[in-house]
MDTraj code that builds the backbone (N, CA, C; nanometers):
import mdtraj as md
import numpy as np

residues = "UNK UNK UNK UNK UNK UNK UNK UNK UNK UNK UNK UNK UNK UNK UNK UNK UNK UNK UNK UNK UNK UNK UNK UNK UNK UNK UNK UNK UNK UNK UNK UNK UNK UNK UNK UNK UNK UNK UNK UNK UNK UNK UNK UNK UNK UNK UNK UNK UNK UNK UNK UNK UNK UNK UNK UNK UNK UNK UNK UNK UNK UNK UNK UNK UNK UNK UNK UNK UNK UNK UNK UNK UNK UNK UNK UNK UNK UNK UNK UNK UNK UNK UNK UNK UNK UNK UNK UNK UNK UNK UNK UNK UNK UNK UNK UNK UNK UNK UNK UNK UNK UNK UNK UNK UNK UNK UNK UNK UNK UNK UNK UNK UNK UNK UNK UNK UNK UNK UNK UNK UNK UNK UNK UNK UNK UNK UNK UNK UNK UNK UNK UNK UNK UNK UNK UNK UNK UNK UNK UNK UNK UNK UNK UNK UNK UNK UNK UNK UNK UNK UNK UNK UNK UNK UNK UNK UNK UNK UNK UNK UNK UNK UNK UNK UNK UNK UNK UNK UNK UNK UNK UNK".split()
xyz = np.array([
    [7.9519, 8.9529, 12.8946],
    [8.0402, 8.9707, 12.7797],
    [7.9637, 8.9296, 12.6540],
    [7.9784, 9.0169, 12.6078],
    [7.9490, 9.0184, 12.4277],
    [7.9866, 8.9219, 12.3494],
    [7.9895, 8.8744, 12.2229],
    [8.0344, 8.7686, 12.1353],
    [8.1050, 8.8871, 11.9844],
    [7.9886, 8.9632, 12.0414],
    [8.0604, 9.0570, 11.8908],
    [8.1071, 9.2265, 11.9961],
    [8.2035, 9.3047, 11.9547],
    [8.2054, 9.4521, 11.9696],
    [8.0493, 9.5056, 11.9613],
    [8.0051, 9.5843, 12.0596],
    [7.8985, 9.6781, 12.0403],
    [7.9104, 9.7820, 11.9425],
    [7.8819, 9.8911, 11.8792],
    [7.9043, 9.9994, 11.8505],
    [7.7475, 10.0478, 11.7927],
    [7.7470, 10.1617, 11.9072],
    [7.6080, 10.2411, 11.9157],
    [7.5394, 10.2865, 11.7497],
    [7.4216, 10.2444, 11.7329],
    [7.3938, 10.2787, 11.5915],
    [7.4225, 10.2126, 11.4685],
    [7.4879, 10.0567, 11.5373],
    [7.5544, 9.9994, 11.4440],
    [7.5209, 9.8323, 11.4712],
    [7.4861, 9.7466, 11.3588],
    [7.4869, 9.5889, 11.3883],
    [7.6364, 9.5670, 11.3872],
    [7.6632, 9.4852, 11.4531],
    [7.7937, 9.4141, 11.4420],
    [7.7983, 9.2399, 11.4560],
    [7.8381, 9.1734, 11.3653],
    [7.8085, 9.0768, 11.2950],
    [7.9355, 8.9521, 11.2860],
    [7.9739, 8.8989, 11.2836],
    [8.0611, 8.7765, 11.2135],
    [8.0066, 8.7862, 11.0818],
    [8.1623, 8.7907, 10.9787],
    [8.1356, 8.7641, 10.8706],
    [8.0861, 8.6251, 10.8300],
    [7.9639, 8.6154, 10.7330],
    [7.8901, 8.5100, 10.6761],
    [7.9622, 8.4631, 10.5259],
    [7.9582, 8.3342, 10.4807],
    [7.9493, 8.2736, 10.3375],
    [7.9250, 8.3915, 10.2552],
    [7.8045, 8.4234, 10.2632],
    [7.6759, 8.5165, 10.1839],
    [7.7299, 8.7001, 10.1819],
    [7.8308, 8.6935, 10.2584],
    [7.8763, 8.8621, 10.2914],
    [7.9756, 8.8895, 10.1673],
    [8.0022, 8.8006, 10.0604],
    [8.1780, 8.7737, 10.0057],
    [8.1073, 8.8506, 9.9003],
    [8.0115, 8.8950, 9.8261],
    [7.9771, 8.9340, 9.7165],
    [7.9535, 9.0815, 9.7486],
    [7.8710, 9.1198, 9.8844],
    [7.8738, 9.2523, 9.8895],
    [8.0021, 9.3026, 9.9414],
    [8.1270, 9.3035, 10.0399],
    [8.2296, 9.2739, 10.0967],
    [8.3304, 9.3034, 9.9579],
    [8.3059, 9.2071, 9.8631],
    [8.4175, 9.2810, 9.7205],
    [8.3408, 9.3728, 9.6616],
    [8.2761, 9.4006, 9.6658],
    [8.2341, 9.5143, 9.5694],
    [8.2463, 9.6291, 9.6481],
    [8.2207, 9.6449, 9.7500],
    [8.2801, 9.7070, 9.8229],
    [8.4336, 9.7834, 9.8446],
    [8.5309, 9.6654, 9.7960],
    [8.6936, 9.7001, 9.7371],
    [8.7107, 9.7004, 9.6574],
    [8.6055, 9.6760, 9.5822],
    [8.6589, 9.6945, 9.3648],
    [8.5949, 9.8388, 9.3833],
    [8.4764, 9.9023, 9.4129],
    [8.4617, 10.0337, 9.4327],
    [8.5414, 10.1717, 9.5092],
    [8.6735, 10.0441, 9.5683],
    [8.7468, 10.1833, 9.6496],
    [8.9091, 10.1670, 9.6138],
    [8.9407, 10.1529, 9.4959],
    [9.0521, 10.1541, 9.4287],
    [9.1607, 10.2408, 9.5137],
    [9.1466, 10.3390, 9.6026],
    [9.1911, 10.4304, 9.6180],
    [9.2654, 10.4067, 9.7191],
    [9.1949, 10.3579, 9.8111],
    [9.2784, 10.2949, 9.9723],
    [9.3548, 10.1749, 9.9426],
    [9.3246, 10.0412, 9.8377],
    [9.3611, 9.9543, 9.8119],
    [9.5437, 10.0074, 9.7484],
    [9.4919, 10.0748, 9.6877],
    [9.6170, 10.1336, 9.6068],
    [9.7542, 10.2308, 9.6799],
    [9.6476, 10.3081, 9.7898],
    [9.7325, 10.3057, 9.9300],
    [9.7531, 10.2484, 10.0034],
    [9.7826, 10.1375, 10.0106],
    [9.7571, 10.0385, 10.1155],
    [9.8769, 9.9580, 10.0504],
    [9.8200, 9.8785, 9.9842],
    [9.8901, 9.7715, 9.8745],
    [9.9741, 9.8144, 9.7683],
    [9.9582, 9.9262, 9.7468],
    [9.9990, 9.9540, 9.5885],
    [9.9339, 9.8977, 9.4684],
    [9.8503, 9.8502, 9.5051],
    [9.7041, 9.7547, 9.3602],
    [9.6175, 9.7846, 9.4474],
    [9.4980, 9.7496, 9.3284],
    [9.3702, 9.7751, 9.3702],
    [9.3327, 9.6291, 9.4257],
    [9.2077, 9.6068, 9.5087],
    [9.1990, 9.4804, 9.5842],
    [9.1826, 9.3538, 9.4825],
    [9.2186, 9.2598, 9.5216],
    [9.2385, 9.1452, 9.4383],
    [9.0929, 9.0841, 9.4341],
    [9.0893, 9.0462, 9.3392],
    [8.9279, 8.9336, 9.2832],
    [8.8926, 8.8936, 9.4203],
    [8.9734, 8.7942, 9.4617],
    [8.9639, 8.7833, 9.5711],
    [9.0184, 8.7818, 9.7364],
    [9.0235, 8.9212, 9.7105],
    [9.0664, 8.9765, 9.8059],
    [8.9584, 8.9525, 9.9826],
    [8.8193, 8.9375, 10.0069],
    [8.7614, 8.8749, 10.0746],
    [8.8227, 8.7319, 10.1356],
    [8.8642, 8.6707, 10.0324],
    [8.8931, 8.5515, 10.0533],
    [9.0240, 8.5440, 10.1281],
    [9.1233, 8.6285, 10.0585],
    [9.2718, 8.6317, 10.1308],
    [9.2329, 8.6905, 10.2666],
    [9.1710, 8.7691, 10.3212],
    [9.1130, 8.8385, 10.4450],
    [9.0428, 8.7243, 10.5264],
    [9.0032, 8.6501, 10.4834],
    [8.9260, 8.5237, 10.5449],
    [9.0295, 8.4658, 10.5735],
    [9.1422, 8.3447, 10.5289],
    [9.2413, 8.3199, 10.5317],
    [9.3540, 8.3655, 10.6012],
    [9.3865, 8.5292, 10.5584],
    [9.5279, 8.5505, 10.6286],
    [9.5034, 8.5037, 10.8098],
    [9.6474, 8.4381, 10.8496],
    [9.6544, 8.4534, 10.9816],
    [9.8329, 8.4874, 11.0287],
    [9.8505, 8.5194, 11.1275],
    [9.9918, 8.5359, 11.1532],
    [10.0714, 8.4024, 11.1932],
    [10.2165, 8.3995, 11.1978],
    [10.2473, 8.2507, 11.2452],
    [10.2132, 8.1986, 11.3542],
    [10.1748, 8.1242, 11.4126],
    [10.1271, 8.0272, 11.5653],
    [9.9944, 8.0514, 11.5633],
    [9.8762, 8.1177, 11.4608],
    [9.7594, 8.1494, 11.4692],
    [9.6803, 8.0508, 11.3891],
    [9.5121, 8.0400, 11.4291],
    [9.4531, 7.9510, 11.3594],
    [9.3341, 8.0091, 11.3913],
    [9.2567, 7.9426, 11.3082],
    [9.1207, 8.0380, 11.2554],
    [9.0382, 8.0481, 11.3922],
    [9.0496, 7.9918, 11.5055],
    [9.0190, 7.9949, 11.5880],
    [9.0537, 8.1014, 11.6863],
    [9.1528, 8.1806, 11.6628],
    [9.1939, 8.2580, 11.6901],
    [9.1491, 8.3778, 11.6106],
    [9.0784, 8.4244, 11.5377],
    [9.0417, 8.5220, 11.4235],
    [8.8727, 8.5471, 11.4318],
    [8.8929, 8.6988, 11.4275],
    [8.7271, 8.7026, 11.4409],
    [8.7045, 8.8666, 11.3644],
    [8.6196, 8.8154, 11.2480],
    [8.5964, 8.8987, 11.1611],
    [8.4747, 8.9526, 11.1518],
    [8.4482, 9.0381, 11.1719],
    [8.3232, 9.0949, 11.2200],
    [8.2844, 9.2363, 11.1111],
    [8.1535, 9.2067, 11.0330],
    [8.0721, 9.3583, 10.9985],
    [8.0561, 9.4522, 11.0550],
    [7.9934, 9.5483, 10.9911],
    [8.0042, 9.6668, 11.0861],
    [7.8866, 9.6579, 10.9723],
    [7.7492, 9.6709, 11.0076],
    [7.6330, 9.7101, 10.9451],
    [7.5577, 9.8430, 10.9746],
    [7.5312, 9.9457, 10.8821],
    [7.4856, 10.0626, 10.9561],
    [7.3159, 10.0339, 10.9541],
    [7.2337, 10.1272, 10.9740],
    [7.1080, 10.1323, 10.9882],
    [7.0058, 10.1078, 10.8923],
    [7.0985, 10.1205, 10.7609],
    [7.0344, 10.1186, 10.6175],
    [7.0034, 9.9539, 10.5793],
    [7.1164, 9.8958, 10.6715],
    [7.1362, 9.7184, 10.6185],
    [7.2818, 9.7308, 10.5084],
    [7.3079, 9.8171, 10.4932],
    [7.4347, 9.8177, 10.4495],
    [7.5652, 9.8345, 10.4765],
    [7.6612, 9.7228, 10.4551],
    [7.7926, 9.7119, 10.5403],
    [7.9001, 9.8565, 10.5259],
    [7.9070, 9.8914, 10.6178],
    [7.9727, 9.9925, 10.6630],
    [8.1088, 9.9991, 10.6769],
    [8.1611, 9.8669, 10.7292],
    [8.3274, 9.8184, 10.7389],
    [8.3446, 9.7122, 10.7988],
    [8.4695, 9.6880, 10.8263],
    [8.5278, 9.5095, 10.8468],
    [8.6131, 9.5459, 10.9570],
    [8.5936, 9.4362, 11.0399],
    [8.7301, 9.4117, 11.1323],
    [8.7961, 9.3156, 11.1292],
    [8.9247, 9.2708, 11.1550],
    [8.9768, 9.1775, 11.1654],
    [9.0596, 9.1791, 11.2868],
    [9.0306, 9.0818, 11.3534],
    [9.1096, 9.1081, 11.5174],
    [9.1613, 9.0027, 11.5339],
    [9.2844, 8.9242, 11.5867],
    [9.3651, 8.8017, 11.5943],
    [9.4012, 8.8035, 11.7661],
    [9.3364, 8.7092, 11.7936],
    [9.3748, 8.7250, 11.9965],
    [9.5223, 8.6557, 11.9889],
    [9.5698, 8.7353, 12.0776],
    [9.7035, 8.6888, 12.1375],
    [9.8296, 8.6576, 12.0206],
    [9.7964, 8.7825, 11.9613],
    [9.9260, 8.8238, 11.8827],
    [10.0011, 8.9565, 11.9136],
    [10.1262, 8.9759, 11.9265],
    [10.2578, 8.8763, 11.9026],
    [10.2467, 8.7928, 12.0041],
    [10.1820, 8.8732, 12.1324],
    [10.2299, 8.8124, 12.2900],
    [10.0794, 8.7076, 12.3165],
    [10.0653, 8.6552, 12.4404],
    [9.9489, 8.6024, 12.4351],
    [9.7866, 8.7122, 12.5004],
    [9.8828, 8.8338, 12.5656],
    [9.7642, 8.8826, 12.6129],
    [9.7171, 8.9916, 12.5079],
    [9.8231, 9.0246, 12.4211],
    [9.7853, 9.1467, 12.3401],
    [9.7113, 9.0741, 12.1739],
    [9.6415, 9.1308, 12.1691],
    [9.5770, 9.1006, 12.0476],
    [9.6048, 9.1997, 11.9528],
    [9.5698, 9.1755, 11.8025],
    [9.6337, 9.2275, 11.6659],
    [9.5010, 9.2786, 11.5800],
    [9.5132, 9.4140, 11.5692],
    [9.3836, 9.4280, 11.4858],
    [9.4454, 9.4884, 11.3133],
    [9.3939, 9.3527, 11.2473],
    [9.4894, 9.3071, 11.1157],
    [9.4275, 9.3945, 11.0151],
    [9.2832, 9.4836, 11.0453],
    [9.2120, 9.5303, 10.9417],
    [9.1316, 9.6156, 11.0075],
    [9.0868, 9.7273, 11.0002],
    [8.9600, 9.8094, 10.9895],
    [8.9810, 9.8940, 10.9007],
    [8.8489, 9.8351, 10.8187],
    [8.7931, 9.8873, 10.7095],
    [8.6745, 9.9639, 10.6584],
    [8.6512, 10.1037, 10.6542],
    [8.5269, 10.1334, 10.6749],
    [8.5353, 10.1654, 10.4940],
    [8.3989, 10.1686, 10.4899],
    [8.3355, 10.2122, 10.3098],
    [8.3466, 10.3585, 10.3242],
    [8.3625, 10.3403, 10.1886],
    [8.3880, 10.5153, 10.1381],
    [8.3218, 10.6028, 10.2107],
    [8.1155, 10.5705, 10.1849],
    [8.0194, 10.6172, 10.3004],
    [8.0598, 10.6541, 10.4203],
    [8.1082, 10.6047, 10.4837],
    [8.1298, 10.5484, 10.6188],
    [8.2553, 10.6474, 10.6428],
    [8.3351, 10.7029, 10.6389],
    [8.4627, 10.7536, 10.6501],
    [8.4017, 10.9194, 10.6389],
    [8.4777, 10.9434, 10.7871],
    [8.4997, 11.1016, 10.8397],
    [8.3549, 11.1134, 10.8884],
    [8.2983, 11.0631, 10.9504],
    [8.1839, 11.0489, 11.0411],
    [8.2286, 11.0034, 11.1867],
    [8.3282, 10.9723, 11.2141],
    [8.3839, 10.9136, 11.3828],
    [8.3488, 10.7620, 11.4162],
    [8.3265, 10.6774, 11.2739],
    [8.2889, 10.5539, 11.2773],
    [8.4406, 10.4777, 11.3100],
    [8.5101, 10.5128, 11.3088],
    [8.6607, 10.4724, 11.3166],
    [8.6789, 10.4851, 11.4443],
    [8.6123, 10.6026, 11.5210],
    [8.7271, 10.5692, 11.6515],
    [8.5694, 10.4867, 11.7413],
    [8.4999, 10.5381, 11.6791],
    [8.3885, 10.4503, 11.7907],
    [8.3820, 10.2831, 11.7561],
    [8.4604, 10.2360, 11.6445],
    [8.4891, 10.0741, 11.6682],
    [8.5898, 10.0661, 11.7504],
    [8.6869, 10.1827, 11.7729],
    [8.8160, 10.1278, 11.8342],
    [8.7782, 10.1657, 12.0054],
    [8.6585, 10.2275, 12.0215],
    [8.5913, 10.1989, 12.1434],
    [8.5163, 10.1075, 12.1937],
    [8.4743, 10.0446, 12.0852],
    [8.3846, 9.9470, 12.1198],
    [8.4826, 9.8069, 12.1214],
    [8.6380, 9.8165, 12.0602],
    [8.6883, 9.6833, 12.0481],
    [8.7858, 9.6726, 12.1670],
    [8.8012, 9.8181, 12.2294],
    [8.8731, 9.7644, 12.3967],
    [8.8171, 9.6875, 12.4677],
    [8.6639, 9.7512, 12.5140],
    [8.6265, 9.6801, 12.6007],
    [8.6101, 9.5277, 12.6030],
    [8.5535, 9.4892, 12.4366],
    [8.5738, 9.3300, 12.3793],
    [8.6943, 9.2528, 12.4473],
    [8.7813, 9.3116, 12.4200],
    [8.9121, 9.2700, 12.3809],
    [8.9605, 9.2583, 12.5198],
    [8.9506, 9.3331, 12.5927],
    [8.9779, 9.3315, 12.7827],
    [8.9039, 9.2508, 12.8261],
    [8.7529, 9.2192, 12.7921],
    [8.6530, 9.1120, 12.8130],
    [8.7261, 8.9539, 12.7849],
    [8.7721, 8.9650, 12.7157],
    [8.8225, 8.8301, 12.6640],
    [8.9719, 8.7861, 12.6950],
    [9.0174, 8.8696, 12.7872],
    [9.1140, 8.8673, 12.8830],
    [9.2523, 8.9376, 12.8004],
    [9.2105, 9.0022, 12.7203],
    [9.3686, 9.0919, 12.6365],
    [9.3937, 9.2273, 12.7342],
    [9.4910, 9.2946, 12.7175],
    [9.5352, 9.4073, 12.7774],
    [9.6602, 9.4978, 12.6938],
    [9.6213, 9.4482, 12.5707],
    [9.6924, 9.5749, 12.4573],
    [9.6278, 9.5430, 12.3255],
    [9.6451, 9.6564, 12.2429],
    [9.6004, 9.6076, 12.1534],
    [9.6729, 9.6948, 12.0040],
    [9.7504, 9.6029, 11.9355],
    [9.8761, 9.6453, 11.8719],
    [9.7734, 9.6334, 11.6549],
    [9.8493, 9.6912, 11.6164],
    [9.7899, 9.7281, 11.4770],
    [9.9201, 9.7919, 11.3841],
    [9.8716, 9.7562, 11.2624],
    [9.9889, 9.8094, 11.1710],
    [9.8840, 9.9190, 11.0676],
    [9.9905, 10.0159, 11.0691],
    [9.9063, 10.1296, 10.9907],
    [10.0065, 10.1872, 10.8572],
    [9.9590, 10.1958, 10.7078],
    [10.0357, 10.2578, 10.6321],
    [10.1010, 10.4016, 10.6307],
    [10.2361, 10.4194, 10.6348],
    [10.2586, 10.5538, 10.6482],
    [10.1997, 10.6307, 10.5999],
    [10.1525, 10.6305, 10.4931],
    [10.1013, 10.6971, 10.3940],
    [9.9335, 10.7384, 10.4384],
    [9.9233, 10.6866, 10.5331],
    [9.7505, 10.6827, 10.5300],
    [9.7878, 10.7598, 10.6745],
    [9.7540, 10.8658, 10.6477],
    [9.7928, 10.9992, 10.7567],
    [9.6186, 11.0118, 10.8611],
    [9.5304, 10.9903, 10.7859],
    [9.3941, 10.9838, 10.8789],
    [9.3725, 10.9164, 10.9819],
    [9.4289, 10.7606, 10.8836],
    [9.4336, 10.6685, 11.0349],
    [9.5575, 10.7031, 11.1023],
    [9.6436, 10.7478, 11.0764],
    [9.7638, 10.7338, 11.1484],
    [9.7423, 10.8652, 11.2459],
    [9.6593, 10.9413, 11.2530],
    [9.6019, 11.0934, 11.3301],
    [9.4553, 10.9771, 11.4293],
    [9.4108, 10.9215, 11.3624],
    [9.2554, 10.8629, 11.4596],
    [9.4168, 10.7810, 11.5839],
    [9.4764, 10.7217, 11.5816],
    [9.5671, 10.6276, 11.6142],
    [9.6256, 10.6683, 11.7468],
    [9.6674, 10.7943, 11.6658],
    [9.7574, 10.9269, 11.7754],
    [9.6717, 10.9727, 11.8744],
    [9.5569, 11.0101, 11.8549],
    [9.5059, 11.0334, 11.9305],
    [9.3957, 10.9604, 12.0405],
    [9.4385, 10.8318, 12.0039],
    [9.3996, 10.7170, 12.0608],
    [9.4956, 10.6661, 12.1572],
    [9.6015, 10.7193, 12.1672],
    [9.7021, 10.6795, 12.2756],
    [9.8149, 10.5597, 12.1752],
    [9.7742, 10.4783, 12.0935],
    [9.8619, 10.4061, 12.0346],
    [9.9893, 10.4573, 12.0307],
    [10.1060, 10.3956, 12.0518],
    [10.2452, 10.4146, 12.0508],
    [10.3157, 10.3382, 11.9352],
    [10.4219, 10.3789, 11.8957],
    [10.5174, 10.3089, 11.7694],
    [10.5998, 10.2077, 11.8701],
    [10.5882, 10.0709, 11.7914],
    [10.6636, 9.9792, 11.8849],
    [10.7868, 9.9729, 11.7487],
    [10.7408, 9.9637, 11.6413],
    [10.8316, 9.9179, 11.5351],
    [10.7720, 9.9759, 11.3948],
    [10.9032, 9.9558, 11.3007],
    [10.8606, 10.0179, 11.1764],
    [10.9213, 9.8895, 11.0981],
    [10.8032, 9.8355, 10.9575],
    [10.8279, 9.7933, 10.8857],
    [10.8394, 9.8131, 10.7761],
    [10.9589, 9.7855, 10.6829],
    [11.0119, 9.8377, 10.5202],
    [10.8855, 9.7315, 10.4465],
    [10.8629, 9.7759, 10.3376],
    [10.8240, 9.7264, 10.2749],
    [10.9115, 9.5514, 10.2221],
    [10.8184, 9.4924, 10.2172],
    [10.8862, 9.3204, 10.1401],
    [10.7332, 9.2391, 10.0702],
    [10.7718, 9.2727, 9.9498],
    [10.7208, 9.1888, 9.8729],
    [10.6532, 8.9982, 9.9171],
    [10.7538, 8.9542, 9.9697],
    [10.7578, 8.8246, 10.0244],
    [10.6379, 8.8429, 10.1091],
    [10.5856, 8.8957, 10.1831],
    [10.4333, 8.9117, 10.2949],
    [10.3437, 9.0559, 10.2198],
    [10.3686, 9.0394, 10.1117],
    [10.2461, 9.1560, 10.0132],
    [10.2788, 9.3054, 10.1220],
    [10.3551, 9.3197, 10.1422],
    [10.3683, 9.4758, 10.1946],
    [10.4244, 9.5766, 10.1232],
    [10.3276, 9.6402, 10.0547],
    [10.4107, 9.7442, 9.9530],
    [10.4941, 9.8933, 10.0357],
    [10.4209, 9.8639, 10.1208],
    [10.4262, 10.0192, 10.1691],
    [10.5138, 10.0121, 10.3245],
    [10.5667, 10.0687, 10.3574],
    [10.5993, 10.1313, 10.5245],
    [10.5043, 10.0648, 10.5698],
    [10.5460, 10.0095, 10.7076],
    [10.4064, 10.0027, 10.7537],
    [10.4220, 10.0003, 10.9387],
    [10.3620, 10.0996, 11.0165],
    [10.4415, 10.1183, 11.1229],
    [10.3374, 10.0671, 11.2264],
    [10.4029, 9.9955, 11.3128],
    [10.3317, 9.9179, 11.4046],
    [10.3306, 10.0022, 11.5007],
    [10.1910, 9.9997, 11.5567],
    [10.1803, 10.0896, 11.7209],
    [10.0641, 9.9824, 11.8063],
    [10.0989, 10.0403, 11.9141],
    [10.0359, 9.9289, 12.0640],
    [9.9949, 10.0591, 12.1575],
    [9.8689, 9.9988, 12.1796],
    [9.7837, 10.0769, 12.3064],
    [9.7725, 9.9809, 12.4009],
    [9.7873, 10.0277, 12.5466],
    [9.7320, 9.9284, 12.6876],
    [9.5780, 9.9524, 12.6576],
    [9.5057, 9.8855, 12.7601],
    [9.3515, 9.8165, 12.7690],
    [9.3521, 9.8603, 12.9034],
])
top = md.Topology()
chain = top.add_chain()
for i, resn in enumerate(residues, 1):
    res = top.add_residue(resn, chain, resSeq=i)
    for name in ("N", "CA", "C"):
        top.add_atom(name, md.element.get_by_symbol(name[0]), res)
traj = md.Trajectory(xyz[None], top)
């Protein structure tokens, strides 16, 4: 067993101290998803809230945020994966984020190949994610990934959710 997801053609990394400068510029350059996503563009420090966020009963120990570096040395996208959320065997993948670059190349579903096997490695057997209605690409990579709708969430201000946001779960 691995420490990080494999993905062929690709470093995959734990985010570093030293990653927070290339990592925002990265979301101040993509106004576009932020704004679908959130309804704003990413916050100053938006890295930082991504470092930080966890769900209730979770602790950083539980959280593993990982690069996605392509061949160039340049970060490609982010994961954020939370073990044993809601349940204890299913884990929560809180973020994948690929760069502008990086998008409509099949870099999307080949992390979500490379994060089963992780994720079954480390003793999970689902693996549940929230996706914006609005963001019809991922919500098509998703579908055809087997993911199912467990629940739909309204938007609430109170947990920064501007948007719909519909939860689906795949078995492992």
């Amino acid at each position: 067993m691995t420490d990080v997801p494999q993905i062929p053609g690709h470093t995959v990394r734990a985010i570093a101290d030293g990653d927070a400068r290339e990592l925002q510029a990265l979301f101040d350059a993509d106004p576009d998803y932020f704004v679908m996503a959130h309804d704003r563009p990413a916050a100053a420090d938006e890295v930082e809230q991504i470092r930080k966020a966890l769900p209730p009963g979770k602790t950083q120990a539980d959280k593993f945020l990982h690069l996605i570096i392509d061949a160039r040395g340049h970060i490609a996208g982010l994961t954020d994966v939370i073990r044993g959320y809601p349940e204890p065997r299913t884990w929560y993948l809180g973020f994948l984020y690929l760069a502008e670059s990086a998008r409509g190349q099949g870099l999307g579903r080949r992390v979500l190949h490379a994060l089963y096997p992780w994720v079954r490695a480390k003793g999970g057997t689902a693996l549940r994610l929230g996706v914006v209605e609005e963001n019809a690409h991922a919500r098509h990579l998703y579908a055809t990934e087997g993911f199912a709708l467990q629940v739909i969430r309204e938007p609430d201000p109170s947990v920064d959710r501007a948007r719909r946001v519909l939860v689906l779960q795949r078995a492992l």
